[in-house]
C-alpha positions, 0 to 999 in steps of 0.5 A: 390519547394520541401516541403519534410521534415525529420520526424522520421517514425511511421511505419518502425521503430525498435528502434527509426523511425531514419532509417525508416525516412531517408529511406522515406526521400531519397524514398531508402530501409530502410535495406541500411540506417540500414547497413550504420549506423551499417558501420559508427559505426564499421568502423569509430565510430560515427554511434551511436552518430549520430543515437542518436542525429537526435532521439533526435532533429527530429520530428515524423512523424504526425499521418494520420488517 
């Protein structure tokens, strides 16, 4: 069974951790996860909203010491 979670990132982050956590999540380069977003905003408009909505509802990312 996979117990990988979604968290938003503590470490690669430039505004919020959204796409640093997305690209842990799916172990790809953050870079692609920022120009898909930037893709989904330019070219169909709801990249913005759906940045801000997984902000708002994802959880941190635990600290490890």
């Amino acid at each position: 069974m996979n117990n990988k979670r979604f968290y938003l990132s503590n470490t690669d982050k430039k505004i919020g951790g959204v796409c640093g956590g997305l690209a842990e999540y799916f172990d790809i380069d953050p870079l692609l996860v920022r120009v898909g977003f930037l893709v989904a905003f330019f070219g169909f408009g709801f990249g913005l909203m759906a940045y801000l909505v997984l902000w708002l509802l994802a959880p941190r990312a635990p600290y490890q010491y």
